[in-house]
N, C-alpha and C positions, 0 to 999 in steps of 0.2 A: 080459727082462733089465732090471735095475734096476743105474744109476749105484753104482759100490762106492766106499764113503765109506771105504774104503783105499788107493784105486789113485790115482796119477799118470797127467794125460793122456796119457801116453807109452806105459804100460800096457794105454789099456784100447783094443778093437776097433771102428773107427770107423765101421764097414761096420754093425754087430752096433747098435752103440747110437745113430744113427740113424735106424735100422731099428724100434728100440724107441718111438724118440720119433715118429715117423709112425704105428706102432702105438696110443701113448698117446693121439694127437691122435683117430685114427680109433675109438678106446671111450668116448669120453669121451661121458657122459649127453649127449642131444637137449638137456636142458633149461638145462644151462650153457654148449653148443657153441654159437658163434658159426654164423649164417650161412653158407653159400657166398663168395655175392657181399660180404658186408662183409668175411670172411675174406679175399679176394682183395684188396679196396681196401686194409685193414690193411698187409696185406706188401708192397704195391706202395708203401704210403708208406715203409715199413720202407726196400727197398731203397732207396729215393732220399735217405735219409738219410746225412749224413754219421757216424753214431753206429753206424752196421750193422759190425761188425768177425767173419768168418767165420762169420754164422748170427747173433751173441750182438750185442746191444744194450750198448755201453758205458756206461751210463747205472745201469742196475741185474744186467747179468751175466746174461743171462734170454737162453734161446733164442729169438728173437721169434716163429719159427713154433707154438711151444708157448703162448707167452702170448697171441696173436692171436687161438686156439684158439676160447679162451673168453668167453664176452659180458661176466662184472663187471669182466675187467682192460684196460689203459690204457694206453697209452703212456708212460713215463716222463717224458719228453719233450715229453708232452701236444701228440701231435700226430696223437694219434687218441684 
């Protein structure tokens, strides 16, 4: 299932696109996937921020478990 660049959050199945985005994380090429272990430190800083607002980073609107994901991206916040 892919995000519909029609629908309002209200809309769409939170259970379902989730589920897609734990999906996304778990296919994502060996070779842009981030780590285990720094994935874990990544969202463990994530959480302790105060910018974390339901999953999504205020900084740039990004699910931070999806951006963590991957080794080129960054913290906005520059704090990984």
């Amino acid at each position: 299932m892919r995000m519909c660049k029609g629908c309002l959050i209200r809309e769409i199945d939170s259970q379902k696109q989730y589920q897609s985005m734990f999906n996304y994380i778990e296919s994502l090429d060996e070779e842009i996937k981030i780590n285990h272990q720094v994935y874990e430190v990544r969202l463990y800083t994530c959480k302790k921020c105060d910018s974390l607002i339901n999953g999504m980073c205020k900084h740039c609107g990004c699910f931070v478990e999806m951006r963590a994901a991957i080794t080129k991206n960054s913290c906005p916040n520059k704090k990984w």
